[in-house]
C-alpha positions as CSV (number, residue, x, y, z in Angstrom):
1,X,26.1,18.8,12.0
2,X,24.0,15.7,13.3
3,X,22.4,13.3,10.8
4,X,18.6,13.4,10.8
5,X,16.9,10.5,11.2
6,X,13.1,8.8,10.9
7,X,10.7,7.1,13.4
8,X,8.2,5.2,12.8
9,X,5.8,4.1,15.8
10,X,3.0,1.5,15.7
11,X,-0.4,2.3,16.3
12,X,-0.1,5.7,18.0
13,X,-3.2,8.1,18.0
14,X,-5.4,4.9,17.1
15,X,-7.9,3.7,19.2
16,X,-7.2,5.0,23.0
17,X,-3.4,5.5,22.8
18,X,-4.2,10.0,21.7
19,X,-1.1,11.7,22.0
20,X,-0.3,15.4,21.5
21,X,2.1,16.1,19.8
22,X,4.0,17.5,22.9
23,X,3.4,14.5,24.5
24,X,4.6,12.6,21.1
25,X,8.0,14.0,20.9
26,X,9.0,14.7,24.5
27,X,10.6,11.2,25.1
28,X,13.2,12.1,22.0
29,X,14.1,15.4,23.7
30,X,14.5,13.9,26.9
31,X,16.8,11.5,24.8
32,X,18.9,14.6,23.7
33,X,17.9,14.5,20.4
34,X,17.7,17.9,17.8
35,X,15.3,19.0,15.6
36,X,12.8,17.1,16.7
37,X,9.6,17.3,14.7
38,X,6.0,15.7,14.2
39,X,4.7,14.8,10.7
40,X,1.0,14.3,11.1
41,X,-1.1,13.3,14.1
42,X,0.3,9.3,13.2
43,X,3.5,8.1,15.2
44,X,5.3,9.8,12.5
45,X,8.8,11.7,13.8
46,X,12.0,13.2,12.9
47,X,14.8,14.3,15.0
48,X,18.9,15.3,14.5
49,X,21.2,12.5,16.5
50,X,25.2,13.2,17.2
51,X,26.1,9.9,17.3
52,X,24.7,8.2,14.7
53,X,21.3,6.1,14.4
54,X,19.6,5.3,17.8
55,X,19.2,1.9,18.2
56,X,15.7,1.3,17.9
57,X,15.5,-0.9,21.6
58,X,17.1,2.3,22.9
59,X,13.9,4.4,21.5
60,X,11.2,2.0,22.5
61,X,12.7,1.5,25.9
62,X,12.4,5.4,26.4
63,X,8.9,5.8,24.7
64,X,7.2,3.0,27.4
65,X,8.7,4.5,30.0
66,X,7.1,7.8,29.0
67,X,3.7,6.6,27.9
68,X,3.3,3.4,29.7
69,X,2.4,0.9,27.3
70,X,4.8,-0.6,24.1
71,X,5.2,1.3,21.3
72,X,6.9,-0.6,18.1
73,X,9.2,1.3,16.6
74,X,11.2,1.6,13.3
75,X,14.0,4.3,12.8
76,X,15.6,4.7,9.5
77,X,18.3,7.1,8.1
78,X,18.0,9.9,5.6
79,X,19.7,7.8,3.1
80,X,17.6,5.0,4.0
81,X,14.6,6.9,3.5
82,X,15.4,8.4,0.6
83,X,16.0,4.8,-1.1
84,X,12.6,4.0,0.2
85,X,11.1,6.9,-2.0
86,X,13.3,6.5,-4.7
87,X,13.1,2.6,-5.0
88,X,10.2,2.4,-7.5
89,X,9.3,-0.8,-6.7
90,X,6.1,-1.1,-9.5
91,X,5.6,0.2,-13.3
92,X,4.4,3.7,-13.6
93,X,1.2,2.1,-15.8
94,X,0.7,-0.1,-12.8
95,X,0.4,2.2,-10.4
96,X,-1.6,4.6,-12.5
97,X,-4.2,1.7,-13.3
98,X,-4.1,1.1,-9.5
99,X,-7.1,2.0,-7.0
100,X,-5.0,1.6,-4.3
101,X,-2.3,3.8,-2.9
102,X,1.2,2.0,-2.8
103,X,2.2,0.8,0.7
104,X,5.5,0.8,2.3
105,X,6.0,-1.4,5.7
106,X,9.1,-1.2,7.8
107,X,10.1,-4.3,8.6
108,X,13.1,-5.1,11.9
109,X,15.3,-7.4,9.3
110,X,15.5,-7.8,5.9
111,X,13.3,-11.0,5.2
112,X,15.2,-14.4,4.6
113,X,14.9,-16.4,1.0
114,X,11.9,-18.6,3.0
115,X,10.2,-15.6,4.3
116,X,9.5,-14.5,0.9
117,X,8.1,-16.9,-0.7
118,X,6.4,-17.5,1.8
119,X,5.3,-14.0,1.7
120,X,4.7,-14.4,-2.1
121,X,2.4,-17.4,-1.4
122,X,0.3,-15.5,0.8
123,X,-0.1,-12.3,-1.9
124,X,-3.8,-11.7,-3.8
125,X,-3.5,-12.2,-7.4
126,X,-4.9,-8.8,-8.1
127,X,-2.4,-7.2,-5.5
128,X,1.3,-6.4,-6.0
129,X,4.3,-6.8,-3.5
130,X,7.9,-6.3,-3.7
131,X,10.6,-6.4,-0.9
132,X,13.5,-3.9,-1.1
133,X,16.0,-4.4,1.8
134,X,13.7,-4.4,4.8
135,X,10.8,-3.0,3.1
136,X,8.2,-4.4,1.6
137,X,5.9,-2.4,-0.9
138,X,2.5,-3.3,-1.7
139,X,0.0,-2.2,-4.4
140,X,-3.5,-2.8,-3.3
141,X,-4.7,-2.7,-7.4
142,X,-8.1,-2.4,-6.2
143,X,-7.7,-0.6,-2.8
144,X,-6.2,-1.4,0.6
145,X,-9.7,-1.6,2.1
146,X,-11.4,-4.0,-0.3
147,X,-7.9,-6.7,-0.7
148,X,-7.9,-9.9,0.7
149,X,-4.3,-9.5,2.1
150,X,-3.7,-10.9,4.8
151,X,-1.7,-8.6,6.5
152,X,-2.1,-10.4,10.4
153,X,-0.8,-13.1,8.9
154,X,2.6,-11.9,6.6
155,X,3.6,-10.1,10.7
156,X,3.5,-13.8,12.1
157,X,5.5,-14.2,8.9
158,X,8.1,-11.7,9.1
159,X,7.8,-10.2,12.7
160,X,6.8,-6.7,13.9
161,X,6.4,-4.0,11.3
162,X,4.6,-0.9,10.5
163,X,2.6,0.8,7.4
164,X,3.0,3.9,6.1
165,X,1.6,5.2,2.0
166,X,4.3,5.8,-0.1
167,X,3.1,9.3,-0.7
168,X,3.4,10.4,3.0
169,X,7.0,9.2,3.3
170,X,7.9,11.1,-0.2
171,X,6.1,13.9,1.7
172,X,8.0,13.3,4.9
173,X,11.3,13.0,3.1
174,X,10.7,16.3,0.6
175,X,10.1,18.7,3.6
176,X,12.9,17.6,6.1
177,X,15.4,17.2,3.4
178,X,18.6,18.5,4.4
């Protein structure tokens, strides 16, 4: 049996890059993955590899080739997004109190002892943020639309990433389990 694995792509079916979802996954078929699936209309995919986790240069390479302009992209594990969902990064009571949905980015690398307090420096006082590995999560208390985070400036910081709710990748996880 092959081991399922996530991808994550940047800023597909925002502003003019609309995809089908045909057109979505047909660059990971063409790659000879399984089982590839779709989660909503947002870059979000799941597919069965052979061989282990695609590198992720291997993915992008393929998915510019097919739709003609970059697309970022971050592929995790099962396991690894299972610790993502399971990591629990705030207290219950915080997130309860919380306007704001937690957020999850996928970083490339796991951010050095600099990078994170930089990253620290750079966090609202109302807002939250914890790095797990190459995640980092983020609790907008009062909402991700009304925060003063600045978001632009912590991907100078810490390089390419992408931003998904927590509760989508619980979703994600829950339905392709297995």
């Amino acid at each position: 049996m092959s081991d399922r694995h996530y991808a994550f792509l940047r800023a597909i079916n925002t502003g003019n890059r609309r995809l089908t979802n045909e057109q979505l996954l047909a660059p990971f078929v063409e790659l000879g993955f399984a089982d590839v699936a779709a989660y909503q209309a947002a870059g979000n995919v799941t597919f069965r590899a052979a061989d282990g986790a695609p590198a992720e240069s291997e993915v992008e390479a393929a998915l510019a080739d097919h739709y003609g302009f970059d697309v970022p992209t971050f592929v995790r594990t099962a396991a690894e997004l299972e610790a993502i969902v399971d990591a629990q990064p705030f207290p219950p009571d915080a997130v309860a109190a919380s306007a704001g949905k937690v957020q999850v980015t996928l970083l490339r690398a796991e951010p050095s002892g600099d990078q994170l307090a930089a990253l620290q420096s750079l966090v609202p006082a109302e807002d939250q943020v914890r790095v797990v590995g190459r995640e980092w999560y983020w609790l907008p208390v009062a909402g991700i639309s009304t925060s003063a985070m600045p978001v632009g400036q912590i991907e100078r910081l810490l390089g390419e990433m992408t931003m998904r709710t927590l509760g989508t990748l619980q979703r994600m996880a829950a339905k392709y389990a297995g």
